[in-house]
mmCIF file of the N, C-alpha and C atoms, coordinates in Angstrom:
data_MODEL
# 
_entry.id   MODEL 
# 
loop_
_atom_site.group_PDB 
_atom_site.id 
_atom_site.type_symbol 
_atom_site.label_atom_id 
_atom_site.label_alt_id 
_atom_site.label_comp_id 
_atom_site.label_asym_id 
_atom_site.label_entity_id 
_atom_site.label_seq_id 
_atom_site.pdbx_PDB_ins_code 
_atom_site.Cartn_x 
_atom_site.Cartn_y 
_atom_site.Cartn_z 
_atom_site.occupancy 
_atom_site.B_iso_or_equiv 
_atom_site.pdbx_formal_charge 
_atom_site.auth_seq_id 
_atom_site.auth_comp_id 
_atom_site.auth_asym_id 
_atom_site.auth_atom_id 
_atom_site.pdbx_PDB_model_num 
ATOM 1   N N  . UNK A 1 1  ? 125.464 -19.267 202.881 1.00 0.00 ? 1  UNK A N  1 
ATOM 2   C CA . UNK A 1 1  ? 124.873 -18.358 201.913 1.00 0.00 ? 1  UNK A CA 1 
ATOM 3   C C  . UNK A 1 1  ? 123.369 -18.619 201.877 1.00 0.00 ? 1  UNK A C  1 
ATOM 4   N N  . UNK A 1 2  ? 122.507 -17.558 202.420 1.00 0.00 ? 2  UNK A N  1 
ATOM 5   C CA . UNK A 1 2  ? 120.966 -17.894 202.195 1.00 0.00 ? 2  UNK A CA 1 
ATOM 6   C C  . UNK A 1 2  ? 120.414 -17.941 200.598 1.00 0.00 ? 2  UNK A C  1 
ATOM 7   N N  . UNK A 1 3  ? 119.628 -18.840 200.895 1.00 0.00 ? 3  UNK A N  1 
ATOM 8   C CA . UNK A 1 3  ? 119.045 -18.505 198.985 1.00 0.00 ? 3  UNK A CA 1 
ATOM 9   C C  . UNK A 1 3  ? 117.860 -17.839 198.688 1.00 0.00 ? 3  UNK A C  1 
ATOM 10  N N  . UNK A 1 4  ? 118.089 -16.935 197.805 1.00 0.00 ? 4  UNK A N  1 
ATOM 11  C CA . UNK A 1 4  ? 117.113 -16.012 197.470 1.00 0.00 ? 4  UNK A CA 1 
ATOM 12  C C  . UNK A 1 4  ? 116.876 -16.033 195.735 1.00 0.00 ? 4  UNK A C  1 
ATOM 13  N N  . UNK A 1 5  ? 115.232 -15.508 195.546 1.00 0.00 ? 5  UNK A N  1 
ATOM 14  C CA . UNK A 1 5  ? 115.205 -15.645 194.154 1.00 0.00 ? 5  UNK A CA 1 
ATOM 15  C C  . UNK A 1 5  ? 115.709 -15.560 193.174 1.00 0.00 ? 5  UNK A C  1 
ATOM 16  N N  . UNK A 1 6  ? 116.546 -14.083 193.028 1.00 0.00 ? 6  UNK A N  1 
ATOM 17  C CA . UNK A 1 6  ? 117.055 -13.609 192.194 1.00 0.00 ? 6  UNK A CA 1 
ATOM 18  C C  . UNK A 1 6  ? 118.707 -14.161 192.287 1.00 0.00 ? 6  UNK A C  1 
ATOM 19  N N  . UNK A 1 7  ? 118.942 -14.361 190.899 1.00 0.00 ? 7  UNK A N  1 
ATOM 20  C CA . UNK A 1 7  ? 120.418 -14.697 191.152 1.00 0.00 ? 7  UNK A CA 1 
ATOM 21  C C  . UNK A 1 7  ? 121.950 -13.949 191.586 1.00 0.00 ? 7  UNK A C  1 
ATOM 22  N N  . UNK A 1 8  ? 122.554 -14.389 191.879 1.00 0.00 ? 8  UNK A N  1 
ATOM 23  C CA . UNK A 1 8  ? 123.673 -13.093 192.047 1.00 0.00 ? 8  UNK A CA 1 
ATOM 24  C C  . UNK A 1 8  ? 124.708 -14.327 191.864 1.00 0.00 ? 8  UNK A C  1 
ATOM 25  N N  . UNK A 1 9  ? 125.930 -13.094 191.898 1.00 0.00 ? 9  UNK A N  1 
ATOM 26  C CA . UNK A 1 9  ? 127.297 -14.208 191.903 1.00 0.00 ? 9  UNK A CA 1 
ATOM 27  C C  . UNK A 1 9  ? 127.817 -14.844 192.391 1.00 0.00 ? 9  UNK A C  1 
ATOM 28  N N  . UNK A 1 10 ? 128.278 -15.702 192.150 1.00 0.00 ? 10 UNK A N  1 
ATOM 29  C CA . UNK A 1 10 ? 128.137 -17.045 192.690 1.00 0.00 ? 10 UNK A CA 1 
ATOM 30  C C  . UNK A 1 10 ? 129.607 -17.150 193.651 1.00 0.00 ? 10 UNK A C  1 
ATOM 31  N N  . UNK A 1 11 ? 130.125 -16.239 193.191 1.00 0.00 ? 11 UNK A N  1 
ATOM 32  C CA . UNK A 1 11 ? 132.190 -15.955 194.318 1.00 0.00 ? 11 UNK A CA 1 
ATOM 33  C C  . UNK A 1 11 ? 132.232 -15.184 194.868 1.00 0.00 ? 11 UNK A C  1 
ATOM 34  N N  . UNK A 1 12 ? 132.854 -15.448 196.116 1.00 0.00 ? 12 UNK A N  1 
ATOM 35  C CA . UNK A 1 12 ? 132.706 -14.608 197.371 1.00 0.00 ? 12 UNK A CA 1 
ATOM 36  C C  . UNK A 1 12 ? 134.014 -13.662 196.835 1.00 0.00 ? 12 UNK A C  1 
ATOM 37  N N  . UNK A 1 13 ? 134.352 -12.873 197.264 1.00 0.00 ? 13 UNK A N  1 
ATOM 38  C CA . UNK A 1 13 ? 135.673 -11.619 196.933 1.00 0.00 ? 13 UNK A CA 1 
ATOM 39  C C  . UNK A 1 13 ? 136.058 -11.671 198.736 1.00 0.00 ? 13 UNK A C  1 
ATOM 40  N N  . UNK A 1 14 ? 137.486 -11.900 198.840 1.00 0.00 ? 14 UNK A N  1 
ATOM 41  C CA . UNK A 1 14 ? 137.948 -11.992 200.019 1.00 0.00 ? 14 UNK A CA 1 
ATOM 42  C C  . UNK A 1 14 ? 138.240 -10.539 200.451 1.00 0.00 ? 14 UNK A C  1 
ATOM 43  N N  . UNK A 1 15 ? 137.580 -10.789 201.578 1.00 0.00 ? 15 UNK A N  1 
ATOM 44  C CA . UNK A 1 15 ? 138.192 -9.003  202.008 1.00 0.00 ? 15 UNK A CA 1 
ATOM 45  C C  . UNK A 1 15 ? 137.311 -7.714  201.532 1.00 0.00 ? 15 UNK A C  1 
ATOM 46  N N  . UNK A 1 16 ? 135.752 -8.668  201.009 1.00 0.00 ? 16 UNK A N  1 
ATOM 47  C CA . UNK A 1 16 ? 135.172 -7.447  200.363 1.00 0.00 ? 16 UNK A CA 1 
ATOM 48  C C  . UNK A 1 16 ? 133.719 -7.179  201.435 1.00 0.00 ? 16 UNK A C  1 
ATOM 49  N N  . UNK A 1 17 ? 133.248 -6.321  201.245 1.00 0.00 ? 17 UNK A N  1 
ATOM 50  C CA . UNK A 1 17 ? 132.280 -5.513  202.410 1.00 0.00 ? 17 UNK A CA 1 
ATOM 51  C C  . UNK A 1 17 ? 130.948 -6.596  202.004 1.00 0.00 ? 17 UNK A C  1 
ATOM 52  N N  . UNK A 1 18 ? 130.815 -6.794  200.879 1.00 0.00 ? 18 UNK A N  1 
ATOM 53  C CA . UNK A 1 18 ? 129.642 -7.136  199.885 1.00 0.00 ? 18 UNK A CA 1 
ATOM 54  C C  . UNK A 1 18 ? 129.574 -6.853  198.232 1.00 0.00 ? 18 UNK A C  1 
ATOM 55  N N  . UNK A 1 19 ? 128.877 -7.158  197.572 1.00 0.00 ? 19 UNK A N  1 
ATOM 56  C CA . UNK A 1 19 ? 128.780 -6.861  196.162 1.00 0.00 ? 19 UNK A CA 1 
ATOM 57  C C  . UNK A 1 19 ? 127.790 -5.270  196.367 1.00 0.00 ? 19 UNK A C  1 
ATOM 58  N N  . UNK A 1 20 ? 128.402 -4.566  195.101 1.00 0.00 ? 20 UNK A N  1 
ATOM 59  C CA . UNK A 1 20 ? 127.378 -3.338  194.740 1.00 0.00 ? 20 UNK A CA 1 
ATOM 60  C C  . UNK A 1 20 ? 126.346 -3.797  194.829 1.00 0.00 ? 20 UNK A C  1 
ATOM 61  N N  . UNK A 1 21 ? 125.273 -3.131  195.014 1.00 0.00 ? 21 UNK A N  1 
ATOM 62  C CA . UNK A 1 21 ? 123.741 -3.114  194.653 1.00 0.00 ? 21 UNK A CA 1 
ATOM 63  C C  . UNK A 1 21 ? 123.482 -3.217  193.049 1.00 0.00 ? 21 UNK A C  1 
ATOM 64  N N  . UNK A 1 22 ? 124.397 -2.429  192.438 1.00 0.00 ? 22 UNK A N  1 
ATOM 65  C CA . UNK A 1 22 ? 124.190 -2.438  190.406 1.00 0.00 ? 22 UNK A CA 1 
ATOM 66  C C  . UNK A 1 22 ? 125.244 -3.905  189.968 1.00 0.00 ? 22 UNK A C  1 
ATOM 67  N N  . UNK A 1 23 ? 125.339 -4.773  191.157 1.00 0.00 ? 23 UNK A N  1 
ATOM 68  C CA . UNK A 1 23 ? 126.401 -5.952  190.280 1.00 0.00 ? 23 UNK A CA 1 
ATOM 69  C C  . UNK A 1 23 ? 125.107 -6.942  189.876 1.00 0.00 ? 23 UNK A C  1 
ATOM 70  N N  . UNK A 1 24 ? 124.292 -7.329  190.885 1.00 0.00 ? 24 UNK A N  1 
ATOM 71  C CA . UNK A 1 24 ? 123.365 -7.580  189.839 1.00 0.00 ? 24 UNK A CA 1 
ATOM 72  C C  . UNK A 1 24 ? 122.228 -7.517  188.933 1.00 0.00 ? 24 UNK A C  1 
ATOM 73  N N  . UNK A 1 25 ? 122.271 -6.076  188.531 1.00 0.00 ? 25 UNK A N  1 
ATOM 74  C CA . UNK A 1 25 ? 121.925 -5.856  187.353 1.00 0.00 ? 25 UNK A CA 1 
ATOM 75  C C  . UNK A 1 25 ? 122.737 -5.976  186.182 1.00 0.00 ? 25 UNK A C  1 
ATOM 76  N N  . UNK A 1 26 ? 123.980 -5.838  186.580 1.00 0.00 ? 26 UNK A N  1 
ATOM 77  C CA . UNK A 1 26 ? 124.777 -5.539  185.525 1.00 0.00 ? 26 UNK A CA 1 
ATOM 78  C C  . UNK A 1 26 ? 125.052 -7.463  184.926 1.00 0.00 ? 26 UNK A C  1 
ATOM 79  N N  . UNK A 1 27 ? 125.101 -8.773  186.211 1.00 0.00 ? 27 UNK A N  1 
ATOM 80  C CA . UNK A 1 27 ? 124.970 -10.173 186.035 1.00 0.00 ? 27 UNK A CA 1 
ATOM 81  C C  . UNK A 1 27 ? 123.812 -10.654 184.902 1.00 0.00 ? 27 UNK A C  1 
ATOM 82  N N  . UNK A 1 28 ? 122.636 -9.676  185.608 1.00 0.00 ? 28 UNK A N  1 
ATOM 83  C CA . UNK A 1 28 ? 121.432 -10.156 184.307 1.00 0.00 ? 28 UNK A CA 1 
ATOM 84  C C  . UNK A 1 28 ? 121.788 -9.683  182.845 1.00 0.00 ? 28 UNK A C  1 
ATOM 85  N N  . UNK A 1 29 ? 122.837 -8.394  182.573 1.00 0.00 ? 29 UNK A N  1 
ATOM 86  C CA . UNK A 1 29 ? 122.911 -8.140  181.337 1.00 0.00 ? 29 UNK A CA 1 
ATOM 87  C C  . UNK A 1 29 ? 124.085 -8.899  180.526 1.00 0.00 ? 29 UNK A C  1 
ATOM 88  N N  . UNK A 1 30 ? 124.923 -9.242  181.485 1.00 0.00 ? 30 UNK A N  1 
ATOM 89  C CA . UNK A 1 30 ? 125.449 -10.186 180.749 1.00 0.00 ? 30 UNK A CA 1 
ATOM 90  C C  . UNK A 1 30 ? 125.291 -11.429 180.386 1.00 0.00 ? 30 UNK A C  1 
ATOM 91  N N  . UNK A 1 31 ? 124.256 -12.055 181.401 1.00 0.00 ? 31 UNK A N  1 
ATOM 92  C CA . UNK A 1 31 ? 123.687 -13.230 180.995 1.00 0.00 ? 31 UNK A CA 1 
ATOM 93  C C  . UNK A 1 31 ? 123.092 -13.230 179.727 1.00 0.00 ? 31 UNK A C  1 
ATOM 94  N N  . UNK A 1 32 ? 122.175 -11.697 179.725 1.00 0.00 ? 32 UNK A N  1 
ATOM 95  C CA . UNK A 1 32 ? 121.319 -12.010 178.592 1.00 0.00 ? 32 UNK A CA 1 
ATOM 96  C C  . UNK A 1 32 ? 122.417 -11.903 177.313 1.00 0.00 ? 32 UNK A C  1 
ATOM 97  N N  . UNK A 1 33 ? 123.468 -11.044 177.120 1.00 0.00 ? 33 UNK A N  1 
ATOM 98  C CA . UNK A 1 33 ? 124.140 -10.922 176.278 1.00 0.00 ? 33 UNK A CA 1 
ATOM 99  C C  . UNK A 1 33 ? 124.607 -11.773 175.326 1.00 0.00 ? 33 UNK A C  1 
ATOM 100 N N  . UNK A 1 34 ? 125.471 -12.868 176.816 1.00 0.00 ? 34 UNK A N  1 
ATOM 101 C CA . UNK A 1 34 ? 126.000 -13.833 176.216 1.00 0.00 ? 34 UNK A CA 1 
ATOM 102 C C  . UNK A 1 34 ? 125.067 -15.048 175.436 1.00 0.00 ? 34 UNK A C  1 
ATOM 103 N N  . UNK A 1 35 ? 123.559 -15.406 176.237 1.00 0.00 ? 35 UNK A N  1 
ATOM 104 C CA . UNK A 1 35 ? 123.044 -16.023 175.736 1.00 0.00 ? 35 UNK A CA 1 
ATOM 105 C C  . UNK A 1 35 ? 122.093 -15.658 174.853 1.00 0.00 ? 35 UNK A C  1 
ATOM 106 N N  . UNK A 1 36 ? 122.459 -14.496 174.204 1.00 0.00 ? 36 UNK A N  1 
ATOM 107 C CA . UNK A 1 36 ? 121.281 -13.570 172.574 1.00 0.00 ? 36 UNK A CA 1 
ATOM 108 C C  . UNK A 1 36 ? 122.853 -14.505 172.030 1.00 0.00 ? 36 UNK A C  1 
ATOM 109 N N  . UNK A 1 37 ? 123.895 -13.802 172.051 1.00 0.00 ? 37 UNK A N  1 
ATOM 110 C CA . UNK A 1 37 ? 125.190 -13.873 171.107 1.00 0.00 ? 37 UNK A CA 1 
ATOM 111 C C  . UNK A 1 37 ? 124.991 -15.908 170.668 1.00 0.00 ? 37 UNK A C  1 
ATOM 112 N N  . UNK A 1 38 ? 124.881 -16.351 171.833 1.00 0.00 ? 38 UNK A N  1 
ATOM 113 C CA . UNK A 1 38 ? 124.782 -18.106 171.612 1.00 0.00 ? 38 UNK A CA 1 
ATOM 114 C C  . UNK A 1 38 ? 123.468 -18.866 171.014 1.00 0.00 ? 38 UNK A C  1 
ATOM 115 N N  . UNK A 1 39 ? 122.868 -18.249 170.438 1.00 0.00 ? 39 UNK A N  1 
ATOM 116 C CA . UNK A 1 39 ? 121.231 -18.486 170.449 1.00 0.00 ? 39 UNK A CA 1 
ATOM 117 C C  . UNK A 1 39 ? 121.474 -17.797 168.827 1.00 0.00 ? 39 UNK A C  1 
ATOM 118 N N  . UNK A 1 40 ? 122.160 -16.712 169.039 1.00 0.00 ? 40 UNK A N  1 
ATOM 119 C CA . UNK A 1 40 ? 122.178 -16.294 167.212 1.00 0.00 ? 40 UNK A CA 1 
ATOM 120 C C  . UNK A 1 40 ? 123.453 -17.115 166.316 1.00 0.00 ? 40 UNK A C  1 
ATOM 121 N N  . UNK A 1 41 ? 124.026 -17.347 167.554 1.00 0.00 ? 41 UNK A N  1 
ATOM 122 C CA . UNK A 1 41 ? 125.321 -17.828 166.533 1.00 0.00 ? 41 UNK A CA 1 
ATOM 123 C C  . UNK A 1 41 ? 124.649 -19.310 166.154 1.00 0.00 ? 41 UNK A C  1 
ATOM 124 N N  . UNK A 1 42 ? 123.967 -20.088 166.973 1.00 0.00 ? 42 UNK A N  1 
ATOM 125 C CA . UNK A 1 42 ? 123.362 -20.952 166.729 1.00 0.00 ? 42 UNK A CA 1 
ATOM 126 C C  . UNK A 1 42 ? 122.142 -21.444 165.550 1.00 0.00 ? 42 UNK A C  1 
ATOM 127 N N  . UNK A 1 43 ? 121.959 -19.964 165.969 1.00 0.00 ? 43 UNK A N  1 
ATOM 128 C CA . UNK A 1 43 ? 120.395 -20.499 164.575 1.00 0.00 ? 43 UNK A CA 1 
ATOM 129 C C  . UNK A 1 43 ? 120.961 -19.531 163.082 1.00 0.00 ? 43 UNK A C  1 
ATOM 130 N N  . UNK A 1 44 ? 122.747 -18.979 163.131 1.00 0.00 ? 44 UNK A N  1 
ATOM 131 C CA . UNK A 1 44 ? 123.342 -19.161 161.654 1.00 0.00 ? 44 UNK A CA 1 
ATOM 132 C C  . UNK A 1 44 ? 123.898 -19.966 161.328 1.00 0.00 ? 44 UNK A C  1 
ATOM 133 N N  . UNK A 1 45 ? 124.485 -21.137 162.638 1.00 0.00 ? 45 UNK A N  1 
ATOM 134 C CA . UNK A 1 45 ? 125.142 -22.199 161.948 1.00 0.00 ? 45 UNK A CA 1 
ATOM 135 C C  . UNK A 1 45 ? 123.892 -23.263 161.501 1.00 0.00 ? 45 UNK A C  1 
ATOM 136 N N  . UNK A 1 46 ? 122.390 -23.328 162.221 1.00 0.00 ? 46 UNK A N  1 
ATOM 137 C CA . UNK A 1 46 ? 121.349 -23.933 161.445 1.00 0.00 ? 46 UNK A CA 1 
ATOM 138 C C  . UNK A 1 46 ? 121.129 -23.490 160.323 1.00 0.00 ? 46 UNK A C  1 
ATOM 139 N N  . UNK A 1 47 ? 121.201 -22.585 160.075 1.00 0.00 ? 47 UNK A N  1 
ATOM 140 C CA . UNK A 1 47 ? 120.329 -22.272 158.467 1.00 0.00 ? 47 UNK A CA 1 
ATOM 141 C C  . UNK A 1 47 ? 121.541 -22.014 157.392 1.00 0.00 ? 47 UNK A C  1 
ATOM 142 N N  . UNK A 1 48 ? 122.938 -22.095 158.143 1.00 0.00 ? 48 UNK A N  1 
ATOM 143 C CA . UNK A 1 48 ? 124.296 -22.952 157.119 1.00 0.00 ? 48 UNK A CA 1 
ATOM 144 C C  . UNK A 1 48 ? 123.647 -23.805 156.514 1.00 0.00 ? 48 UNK A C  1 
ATOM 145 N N  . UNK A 1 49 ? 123.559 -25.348 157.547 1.00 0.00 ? 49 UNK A N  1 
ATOM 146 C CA . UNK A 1 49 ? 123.733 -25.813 157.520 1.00 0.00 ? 49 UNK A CA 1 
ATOM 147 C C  . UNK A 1 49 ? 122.050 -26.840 156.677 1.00 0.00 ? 49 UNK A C  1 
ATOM 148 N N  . UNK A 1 50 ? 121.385 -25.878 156.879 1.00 0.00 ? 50 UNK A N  1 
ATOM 149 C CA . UNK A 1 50 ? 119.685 -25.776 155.658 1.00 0.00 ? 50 UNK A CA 1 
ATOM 150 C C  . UNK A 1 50 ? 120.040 -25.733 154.598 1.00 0.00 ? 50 UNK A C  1 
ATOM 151 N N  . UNK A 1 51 ? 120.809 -24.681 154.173 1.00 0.00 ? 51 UNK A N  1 
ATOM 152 C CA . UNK A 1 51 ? 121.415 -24.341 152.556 1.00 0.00 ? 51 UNK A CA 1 
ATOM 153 C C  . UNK A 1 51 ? 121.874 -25.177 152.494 1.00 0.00 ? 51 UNK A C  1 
ATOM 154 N N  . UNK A 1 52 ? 123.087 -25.763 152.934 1.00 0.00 ? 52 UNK A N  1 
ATOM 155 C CA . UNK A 1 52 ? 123.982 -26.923 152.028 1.00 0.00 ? 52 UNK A CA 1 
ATOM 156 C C  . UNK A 1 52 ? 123.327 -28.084 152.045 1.00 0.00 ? 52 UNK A C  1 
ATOM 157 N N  . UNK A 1 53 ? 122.275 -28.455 152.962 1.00 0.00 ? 53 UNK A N  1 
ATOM 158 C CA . UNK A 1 53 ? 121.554 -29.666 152.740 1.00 0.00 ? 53 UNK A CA 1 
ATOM 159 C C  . UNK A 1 53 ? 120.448 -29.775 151.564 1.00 0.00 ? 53 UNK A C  1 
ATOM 160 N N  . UNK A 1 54 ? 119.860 -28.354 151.286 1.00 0.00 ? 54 UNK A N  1 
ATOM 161 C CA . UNK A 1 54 ? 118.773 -27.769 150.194 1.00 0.00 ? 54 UNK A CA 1 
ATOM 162 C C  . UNK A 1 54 ? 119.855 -27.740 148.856 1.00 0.00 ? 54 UNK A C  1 
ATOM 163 N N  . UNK A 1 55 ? 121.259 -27.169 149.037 1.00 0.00 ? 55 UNK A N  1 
ATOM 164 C CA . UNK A 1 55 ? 122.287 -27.712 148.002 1.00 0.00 ? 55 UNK A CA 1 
ATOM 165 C C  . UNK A 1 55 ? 122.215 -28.843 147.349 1.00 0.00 ? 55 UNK A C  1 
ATOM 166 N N  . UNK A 1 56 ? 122.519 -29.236 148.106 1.00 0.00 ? 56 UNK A N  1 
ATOM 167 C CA . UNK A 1 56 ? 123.054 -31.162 148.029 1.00 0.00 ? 56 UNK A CA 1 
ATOM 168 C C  . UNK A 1 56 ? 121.642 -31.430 147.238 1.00 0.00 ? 56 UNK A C  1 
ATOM 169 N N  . UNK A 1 57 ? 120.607 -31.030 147.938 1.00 0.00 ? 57 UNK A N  1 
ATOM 170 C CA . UNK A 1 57 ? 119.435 -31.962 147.485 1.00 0.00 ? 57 UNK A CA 1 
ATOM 171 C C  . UNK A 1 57 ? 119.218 -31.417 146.007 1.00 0.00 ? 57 UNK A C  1 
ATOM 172 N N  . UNK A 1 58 ? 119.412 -30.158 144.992 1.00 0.00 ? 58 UNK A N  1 
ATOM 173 C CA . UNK A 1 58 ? 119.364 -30.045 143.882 1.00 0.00 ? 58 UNK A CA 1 
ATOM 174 C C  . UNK A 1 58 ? 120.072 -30.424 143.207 1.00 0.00 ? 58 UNK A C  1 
ATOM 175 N N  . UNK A 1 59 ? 121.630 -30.712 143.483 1.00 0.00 ? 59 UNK A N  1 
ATOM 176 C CA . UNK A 1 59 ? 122.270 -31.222 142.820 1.00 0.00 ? 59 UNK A CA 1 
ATOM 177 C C  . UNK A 1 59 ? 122.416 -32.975 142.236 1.00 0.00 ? 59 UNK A C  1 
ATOM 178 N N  . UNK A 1 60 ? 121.902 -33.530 143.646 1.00 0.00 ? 60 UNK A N  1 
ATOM 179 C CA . UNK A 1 60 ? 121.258 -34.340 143.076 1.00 0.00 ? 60 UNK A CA 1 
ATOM 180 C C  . UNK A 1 60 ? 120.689 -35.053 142.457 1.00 0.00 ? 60 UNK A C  1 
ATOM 181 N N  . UNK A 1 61 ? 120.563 -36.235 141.488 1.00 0.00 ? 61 UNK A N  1 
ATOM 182 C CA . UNK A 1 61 ? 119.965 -36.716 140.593 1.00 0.00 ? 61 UNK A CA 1 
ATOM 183 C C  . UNK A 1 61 ? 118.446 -36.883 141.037 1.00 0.00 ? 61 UNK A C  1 
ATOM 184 N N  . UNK A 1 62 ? 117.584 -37.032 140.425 1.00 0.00 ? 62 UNK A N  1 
ATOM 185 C CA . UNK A 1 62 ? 116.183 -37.479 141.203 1.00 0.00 ? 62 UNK A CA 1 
ATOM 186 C C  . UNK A 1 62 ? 116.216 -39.221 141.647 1.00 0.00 ? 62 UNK A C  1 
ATOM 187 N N  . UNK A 1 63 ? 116.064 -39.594 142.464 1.00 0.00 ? 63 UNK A N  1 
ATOM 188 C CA . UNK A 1 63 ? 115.904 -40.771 143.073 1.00 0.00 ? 63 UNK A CA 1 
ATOM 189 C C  . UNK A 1 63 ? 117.015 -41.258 143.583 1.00 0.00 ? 63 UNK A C  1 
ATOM 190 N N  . UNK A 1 64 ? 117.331 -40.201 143.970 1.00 0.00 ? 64 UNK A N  1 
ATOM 191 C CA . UNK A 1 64 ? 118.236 -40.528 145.082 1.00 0.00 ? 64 UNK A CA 1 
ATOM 192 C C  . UNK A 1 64 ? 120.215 -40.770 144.114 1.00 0.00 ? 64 UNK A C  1 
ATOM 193 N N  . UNK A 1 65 ? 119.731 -40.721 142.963 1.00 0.00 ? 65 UNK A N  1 
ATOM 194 C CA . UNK A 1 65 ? 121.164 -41.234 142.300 1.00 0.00 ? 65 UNK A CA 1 
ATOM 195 C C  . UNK A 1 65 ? 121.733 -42.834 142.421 1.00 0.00 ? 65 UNK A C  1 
ATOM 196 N N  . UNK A 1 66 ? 120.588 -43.510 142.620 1.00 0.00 ? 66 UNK A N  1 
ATOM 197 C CA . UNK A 1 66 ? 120.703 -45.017 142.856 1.00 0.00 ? 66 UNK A CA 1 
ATOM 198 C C  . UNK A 1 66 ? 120.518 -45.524 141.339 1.00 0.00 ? 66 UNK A C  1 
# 
């Protein structure tokens, strides 16, 4: 397999001529897809996880509750 810039898929299909010309475009949109979907799910479980720490910290006594 020669290597070239752009990425393509990475599995050969037995018995196949070649990949479409639109497979990889269609590879970059799912890349980007999946990694918007992992990148957002990520920065709601951060700012969960902001609130309940900004929680905790009002409920809190001042000095720590020591």
């Amino acid at each position: 397999m020669h290597e070239s810039f752009w990425p393509h898929f990475p599995y050969p299909f037995p018995a196949s001529p070649g990949l479409p010309h639109w497979w990889d475009a269609v590879w970059w949109v799912i890349q980007v897809v999946v990694m918007t979907g992992l990148l957002m799910g990520l920065r709601a479980l951060a700012q969960a996880v902001d609130r309940d720490m900004a929680a905790a910290e009002q409920e809190s006594p001042p000095g720590g509750g020591r």
